[in-house]
C-alpha beads as a LAMMPS data file, in Angstrom:
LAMMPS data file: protein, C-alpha beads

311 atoms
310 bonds

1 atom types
1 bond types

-500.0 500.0 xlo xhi
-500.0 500.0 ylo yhi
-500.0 500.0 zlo zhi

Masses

1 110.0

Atoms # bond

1 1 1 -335.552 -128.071 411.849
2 1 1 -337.526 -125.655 410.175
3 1 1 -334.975 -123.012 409.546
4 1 1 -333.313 -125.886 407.752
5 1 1 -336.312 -126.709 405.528
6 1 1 -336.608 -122.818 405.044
7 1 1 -332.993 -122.995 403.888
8 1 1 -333.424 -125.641 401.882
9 1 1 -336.239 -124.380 400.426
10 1 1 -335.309 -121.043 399.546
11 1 1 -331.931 -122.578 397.806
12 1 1 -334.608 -124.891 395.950
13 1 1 -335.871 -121.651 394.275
14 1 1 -332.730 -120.463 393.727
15 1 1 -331.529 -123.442 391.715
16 1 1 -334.769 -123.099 389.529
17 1 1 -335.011 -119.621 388.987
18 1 1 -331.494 -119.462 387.585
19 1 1 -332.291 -123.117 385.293
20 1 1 -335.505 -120.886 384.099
21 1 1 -333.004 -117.993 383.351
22 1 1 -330.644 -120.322 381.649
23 1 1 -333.272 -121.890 379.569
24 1 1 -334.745 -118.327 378.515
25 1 1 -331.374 -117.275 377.376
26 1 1 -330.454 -120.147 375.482
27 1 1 -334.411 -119.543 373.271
28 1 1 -333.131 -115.701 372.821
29 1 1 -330.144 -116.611 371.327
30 1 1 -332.153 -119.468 369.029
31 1 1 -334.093 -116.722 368.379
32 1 1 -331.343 -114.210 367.166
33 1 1 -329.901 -117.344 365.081
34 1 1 -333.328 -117.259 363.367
35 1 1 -333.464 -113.847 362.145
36 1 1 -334.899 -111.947 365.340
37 1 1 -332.839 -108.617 365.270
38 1 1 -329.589 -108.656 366.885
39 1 1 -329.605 -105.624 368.171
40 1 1 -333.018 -106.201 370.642
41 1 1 -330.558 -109.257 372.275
42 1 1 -329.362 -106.726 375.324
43 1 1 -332.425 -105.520 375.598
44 1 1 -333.888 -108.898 375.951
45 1 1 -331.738 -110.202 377.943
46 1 1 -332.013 -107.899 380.670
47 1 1 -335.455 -108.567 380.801
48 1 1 -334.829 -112.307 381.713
49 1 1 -332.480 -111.771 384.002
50 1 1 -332.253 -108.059 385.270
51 1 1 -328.418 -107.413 384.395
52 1 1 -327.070 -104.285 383.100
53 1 1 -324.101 -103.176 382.393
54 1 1 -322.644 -99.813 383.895
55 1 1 -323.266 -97.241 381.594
56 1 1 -326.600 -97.936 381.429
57 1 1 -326.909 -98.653 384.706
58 1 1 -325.890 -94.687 385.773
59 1 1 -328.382 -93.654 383.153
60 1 1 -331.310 -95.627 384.871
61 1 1 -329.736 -94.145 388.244
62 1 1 -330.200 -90.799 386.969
63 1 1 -333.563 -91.345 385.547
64 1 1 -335.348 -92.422 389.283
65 1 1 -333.462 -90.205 390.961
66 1 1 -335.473 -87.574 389.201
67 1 1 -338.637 -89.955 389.425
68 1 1 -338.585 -89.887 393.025
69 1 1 -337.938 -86.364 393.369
70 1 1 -341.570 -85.791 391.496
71 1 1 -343.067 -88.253 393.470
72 1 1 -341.972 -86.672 396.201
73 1 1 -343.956 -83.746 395.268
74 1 1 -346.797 -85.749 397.048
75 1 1 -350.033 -84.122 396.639
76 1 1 -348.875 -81.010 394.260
77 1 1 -351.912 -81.477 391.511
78 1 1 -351.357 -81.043 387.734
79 1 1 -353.592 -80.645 385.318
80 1 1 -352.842 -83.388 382.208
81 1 1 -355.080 -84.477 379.217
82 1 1 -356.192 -88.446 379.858
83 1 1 -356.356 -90.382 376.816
84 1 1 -359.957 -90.842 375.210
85 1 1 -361.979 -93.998 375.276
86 1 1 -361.546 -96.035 372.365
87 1 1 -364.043 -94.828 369.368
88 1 1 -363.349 -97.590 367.081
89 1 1 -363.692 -96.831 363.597
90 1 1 -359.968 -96.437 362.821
91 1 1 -360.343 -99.343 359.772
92 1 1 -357.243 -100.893 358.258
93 1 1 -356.408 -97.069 356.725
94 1 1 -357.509 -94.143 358.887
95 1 1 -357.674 -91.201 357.155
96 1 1 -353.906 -89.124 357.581
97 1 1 -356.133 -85.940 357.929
98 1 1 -358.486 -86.849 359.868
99 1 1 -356.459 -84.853 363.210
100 1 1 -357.354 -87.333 366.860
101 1 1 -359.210 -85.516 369.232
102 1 1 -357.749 -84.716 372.913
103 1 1 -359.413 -86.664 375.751
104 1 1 -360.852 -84.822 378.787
105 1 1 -358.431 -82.679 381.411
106 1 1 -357.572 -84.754 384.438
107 1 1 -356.366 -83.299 387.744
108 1 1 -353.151 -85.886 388.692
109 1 1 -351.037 -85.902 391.857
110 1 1 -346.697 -85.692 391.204
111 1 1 -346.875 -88.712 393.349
112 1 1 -348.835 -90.530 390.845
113 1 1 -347.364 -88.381 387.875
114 1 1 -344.202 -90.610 389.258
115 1 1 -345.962 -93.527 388.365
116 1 1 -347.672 -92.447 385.312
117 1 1 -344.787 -92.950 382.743
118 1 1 -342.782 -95.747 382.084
119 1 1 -341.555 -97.535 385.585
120 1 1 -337.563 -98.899 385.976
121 1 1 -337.576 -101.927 384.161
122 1 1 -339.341 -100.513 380.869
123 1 1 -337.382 -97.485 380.826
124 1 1 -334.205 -99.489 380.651
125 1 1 -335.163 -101.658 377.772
126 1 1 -336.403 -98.459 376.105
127 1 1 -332.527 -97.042 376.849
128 1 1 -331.359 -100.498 375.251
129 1 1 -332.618 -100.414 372.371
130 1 1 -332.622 -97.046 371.182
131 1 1 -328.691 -97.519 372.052
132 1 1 -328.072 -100.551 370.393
133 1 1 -329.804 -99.543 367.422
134 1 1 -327.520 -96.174 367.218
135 1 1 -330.522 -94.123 367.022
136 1 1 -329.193 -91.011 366.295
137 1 1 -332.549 -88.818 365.920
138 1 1 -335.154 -89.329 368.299
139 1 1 -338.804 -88.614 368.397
140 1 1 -341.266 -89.230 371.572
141 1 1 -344.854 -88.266 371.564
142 1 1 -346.280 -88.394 374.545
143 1 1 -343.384 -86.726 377.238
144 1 1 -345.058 -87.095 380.659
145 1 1 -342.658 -85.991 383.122
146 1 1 -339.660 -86.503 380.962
147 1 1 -338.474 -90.230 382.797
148 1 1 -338.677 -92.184 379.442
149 1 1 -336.966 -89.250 377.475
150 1 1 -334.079 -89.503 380.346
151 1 1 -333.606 -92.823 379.205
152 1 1 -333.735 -92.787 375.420
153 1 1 -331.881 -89.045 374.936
154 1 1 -329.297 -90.500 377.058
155 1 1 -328.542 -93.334 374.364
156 1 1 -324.818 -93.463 373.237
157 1 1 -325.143 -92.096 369.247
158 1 1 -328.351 -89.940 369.894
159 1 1 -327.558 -86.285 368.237
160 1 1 -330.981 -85.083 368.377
161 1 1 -333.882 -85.997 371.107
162 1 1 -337.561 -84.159 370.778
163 1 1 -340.446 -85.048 372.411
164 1 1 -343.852 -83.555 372.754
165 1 1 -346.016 -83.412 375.238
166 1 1 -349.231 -81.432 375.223
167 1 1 -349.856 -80.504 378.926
168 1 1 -348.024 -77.440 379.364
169 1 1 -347.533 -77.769 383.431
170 1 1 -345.793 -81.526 382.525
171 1 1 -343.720 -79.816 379.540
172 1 1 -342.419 -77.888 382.423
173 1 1 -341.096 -80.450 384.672
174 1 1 -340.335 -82.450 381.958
175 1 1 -338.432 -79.476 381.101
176 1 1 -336.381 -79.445 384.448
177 1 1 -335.802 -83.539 384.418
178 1 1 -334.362 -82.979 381.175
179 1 1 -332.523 -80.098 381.416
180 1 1 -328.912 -81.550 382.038
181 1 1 -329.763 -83.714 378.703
182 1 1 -328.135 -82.898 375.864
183 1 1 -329.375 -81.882 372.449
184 1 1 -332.697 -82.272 373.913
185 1 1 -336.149 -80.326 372.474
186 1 1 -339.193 -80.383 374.179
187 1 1 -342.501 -79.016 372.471
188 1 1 -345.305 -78.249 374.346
189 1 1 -348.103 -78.577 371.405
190 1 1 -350.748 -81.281 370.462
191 1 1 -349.302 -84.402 368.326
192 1 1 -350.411 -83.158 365.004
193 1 1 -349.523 -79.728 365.824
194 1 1 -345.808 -80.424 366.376
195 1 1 -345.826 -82.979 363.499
196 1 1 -346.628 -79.989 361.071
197 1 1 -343.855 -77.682 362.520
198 1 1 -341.348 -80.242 363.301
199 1 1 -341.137 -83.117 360.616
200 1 1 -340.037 -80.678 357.653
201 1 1 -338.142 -78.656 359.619
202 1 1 -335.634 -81.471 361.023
203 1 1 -333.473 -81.508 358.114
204 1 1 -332.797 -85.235 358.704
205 1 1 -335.075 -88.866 358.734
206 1 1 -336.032 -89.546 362.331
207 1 1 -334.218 -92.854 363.543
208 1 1 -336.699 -94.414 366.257
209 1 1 -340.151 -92.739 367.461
210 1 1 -341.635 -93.651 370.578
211 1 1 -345.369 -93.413 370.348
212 1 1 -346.809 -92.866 373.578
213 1 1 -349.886 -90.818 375.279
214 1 1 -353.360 -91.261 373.284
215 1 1 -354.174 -94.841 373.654
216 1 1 -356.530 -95.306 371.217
217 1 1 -356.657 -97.256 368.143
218 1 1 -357.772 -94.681 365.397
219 1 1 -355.147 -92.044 367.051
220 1 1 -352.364 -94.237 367.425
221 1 1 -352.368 -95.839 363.736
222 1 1 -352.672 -91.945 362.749
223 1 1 -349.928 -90.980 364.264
224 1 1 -347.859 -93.882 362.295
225 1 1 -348.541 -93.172 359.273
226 1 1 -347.816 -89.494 359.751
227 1 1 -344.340 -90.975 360.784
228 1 1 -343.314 -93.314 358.097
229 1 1 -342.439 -90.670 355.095
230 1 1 -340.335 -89.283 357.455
231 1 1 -338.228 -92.516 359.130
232 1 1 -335.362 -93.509 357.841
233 1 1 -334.762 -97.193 356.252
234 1 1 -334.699 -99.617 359.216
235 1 1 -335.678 -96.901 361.685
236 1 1 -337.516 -98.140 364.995
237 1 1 -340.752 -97.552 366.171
238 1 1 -341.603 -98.148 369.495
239 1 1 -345.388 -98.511 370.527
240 1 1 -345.842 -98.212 374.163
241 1 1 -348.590 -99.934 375.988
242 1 1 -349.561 -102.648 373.502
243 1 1 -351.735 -104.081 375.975
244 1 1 -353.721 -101.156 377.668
245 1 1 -357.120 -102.095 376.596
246 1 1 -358.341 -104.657 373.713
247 1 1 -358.737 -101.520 371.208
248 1 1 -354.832 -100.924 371.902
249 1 1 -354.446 -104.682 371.134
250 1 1 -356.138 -104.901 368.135
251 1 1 -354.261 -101.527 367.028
252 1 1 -350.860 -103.350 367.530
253 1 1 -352.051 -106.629 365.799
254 1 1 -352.956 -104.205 362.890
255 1 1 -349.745 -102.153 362.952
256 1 1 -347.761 -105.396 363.476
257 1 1 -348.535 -106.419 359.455
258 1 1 -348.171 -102.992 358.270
259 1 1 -346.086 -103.831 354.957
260 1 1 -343.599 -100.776 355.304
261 1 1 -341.982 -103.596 358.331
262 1 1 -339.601 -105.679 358.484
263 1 1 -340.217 -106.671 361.957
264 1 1 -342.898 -106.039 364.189
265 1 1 -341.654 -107.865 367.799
266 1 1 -344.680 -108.487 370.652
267 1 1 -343.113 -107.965 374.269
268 1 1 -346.670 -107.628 375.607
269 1 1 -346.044 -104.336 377.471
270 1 1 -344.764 -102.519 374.189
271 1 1 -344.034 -103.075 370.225
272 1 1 -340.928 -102.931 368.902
273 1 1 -340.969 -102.770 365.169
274 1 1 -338.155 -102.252 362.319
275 1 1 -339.159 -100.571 359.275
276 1 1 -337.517 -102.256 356.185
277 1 1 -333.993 -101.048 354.879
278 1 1 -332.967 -100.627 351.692
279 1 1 -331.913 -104.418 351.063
280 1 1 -335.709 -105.715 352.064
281 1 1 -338.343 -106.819 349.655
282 1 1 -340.960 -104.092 349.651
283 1 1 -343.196 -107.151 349.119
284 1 1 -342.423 -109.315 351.326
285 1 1 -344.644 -109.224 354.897
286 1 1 -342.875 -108.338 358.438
287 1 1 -341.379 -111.025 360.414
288 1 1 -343.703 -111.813 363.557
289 1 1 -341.780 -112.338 366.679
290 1 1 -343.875 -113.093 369.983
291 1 1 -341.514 -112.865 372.580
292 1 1 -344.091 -112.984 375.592
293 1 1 -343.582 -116.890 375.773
294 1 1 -339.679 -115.684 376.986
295 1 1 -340.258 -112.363 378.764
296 1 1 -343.728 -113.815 380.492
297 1 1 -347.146 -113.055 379.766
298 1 1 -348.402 -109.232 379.770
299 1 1 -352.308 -109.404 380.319
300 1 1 -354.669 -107.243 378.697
301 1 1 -356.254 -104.394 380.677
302 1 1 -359.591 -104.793 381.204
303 1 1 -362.533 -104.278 383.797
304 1 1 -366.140 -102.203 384.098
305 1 1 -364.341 -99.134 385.670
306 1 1 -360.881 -99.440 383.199
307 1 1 -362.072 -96.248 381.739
308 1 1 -362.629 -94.018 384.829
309 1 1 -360.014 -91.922 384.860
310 1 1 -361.073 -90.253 388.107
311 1 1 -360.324 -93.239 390.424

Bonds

1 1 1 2
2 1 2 3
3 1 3 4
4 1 4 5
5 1 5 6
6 1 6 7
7 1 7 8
8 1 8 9
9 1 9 10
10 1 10 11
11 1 11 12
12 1 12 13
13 1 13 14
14 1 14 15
15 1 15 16
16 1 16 17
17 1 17 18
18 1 18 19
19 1 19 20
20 1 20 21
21 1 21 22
22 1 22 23
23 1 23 24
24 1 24 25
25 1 25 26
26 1 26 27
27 1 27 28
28 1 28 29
29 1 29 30
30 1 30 31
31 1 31 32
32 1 32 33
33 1 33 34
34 1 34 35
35 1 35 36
36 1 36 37
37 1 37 38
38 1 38 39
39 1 39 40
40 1 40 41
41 1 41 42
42 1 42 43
43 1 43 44
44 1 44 45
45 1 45 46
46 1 46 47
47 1 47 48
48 1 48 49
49 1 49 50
50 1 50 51
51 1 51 52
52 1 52 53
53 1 53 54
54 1 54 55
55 1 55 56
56 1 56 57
57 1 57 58
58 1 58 59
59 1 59 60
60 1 60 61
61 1 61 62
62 1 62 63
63 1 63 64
64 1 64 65
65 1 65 66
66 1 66 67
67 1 67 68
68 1 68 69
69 1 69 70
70 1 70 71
71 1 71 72
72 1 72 73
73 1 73 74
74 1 74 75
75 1 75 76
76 1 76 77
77 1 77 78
78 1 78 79
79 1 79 80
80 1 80 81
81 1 81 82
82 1 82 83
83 1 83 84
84 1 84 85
85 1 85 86
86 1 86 87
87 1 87 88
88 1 88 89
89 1 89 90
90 1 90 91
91 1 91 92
92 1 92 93
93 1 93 94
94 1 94 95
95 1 95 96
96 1 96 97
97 1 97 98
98 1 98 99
99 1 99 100
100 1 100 101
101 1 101 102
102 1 102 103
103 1 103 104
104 1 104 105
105 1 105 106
106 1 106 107
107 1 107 108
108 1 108 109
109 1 109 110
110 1 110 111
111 1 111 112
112 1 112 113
113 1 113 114
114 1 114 115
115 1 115 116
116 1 116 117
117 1 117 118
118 1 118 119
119 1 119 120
120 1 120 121
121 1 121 122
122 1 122 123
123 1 123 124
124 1 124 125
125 1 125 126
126 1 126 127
127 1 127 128
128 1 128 129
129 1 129 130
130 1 130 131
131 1 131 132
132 1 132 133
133 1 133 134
134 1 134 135
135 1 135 136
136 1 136 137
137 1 137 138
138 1 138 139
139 1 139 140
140 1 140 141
141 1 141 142
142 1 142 143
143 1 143 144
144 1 144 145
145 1 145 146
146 1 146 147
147 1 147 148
148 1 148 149
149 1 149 150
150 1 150 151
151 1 151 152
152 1 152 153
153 1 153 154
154 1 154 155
155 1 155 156
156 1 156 157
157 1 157 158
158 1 158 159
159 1 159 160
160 1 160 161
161 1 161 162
162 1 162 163
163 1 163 164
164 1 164 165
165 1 165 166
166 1 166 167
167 1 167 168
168 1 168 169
169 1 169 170
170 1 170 171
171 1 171 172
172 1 172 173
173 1 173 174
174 1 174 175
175 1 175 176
176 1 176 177
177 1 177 178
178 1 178 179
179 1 179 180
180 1 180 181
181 1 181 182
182 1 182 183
183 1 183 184
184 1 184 185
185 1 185 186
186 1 186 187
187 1 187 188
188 1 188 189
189 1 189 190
190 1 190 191
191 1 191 192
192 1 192 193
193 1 193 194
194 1 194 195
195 1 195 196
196 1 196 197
197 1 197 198
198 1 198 199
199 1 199 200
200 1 200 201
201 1 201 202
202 1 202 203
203 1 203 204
204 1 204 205
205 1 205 206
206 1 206 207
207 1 207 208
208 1 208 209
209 1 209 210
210 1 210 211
211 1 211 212
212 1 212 213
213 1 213 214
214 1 214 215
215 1 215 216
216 1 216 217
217 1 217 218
218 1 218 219
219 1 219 220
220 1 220 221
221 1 221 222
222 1 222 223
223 1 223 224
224 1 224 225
225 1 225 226
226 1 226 227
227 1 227 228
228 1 228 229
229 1 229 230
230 1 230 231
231 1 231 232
232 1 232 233
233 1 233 234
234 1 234 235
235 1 235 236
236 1 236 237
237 1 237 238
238 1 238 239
239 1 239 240
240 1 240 241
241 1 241 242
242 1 242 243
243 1 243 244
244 1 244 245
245 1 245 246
246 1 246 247
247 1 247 248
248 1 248 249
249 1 249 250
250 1 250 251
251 1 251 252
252 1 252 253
253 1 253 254
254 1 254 255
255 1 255 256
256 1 256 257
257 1 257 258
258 1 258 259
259 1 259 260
260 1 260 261
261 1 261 262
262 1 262 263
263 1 263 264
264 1 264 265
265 1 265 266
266 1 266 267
267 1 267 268
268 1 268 269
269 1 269 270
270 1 270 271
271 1 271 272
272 1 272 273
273 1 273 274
274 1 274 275
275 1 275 276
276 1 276 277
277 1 277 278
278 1 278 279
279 1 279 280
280 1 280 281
281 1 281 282
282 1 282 283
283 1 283 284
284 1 284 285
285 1 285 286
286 1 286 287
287 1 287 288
288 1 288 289
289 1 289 290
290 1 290 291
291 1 291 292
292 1 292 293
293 1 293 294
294 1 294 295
295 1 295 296
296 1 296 297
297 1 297 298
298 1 298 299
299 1 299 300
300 1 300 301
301 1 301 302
302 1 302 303
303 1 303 304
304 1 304 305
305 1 305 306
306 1 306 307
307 1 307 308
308 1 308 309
309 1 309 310
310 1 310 311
């Protein structure tokens, strides 16, 4: 009798789990109708209900393959800069000159190196939509171990991938993940360092840029507007970890009305924004598309030891 009412049960959630799915497909589409980019639609719908096709399905393969090769590294230390505790001061217009500061050397495992940069599920969506966008030069600040920039160099119509990272032992193995990519750079420099040497010397508008690494408000809305002279109309920007702290919250709910977007799209782990194209009003303000009442609700870090690094 009770493996019956187990059975009966666990068909039960079945049955509602795939009426949830069904539902949550049925609002993305509603929400595509409505003006929500078509091109985030794979991306979002892998998110509700974990299907991918196989192409990118051998590039997530590939990608933790290589993240459990590092994590099997165990306790093999690295030394890494940690992003800084928020400052605040960053305004509605931070100075463009006024160059971020490092945060404070940390001494990191490979095992949780592994775990430090984007896990499966995010890495996929980032490989979605830098794909269905046809991103065809790419930009990542903030490297890691090179798992992200598996996913997004790996994107059908990308030409040209560089990424920076500014700890020199993970430039290295970010280095060996990615050294079956192709047309793959990566710079082993701070932010604004390889922002001076690399911007004017691309010979081309950057596509999509993936800001990640230095959490912090006054940093991260730098960074931006070092970026937007050189995107190209309806390029992607990509702001990882939306919901870190409450200082990286209120940097995205700034960012998210900057009035050089079209779109600025809330998926509570990351942003997603589209800069406007040559056909938008330069006056008109970015469409506003909170998605976390679809994908589920990302909670905001928070906590009296969020900050120690150490732990």
């Amino acid at each position: 009798m009770k493996e019956i009412h187990a059975l009966i049960t666990k068909l039960t959630g079945k049955i509602r789990t795939s009426a949830v799915a069904r539902s949550k497909m049925k609002t993305i589409g509603h929400l595509v109708q409505s003006g929500l980019p078509r091109e985030m639609k794979p991306a979002l719908k892998y998110l509700v209900s974990g299907n991918l096709d196989s192409r990118a399905a051998a590039v997530v393969k590939l990608a933790e393959e290589r993240r459990n090769q590092i994590a099997g590294m165990g306790d093999r230390r690295v030394f890494i800069w940690g992003s800084p505790k928020p400052r605040g001061g960053a305004g509605r217009y931070p100075e463009i000159d006024a160059r971020p500061q490092p945060g404070k050397v940390l001494e990191f495992t490979m095992e949780r190196i592994a775990r430090t940069g984007k896990n499966q599920k995010w890495g996929t969506v980032l490989y979605l939509v830098a794909r269905e966008f046809k991103s065809s030069v790419v930009l990542e600040l903030g490297t890691c171990a090179g798992i992200s920039a598996m996913h997004l160099s790996q994107a059908t119509n990308v030409d040209m991938f560089v990424t920076v990272e500014g700890s020199e032992e993970l430039a290295n193995i970010a280095k060996e993940s990615l050294k079956a990519c192709k047309n793959v750079e990566v710079i082993n420099a701070l932010f604004d360092d390889a922002l001076d040497s690399q911007l004017l010397s691309l010979g081309t508008k950057v596509d999509l840029a993936f800001i990640d690494g230095h959490h912090e408000k006054t940093a991260t809305i730098h960074y931006f507007n070092r970026l937007v002279p050189f995107m190209s109309p309806g390029a992607v920007v990509i702001f990882d970890d939306i919901s870190w702290s409450y200082d990286m919250r209120d940097t995205w709910n700034i960012l998210s009305k900057w009035s050089e977007l079209a779109h600025a799209m809330d998926l509570g782990e990351i942003g997603v924004c589209v800069l406007k194209g040559e056909r938008d009003s330069a006056e008109a303000e970015p469409k506003y598309w909170d998605l976390q009442p679809t994908l589920g609700k990302h909670l905001v870090a928070e906590g009296p030891d969020y900050w120690d690094w150490d732990r």
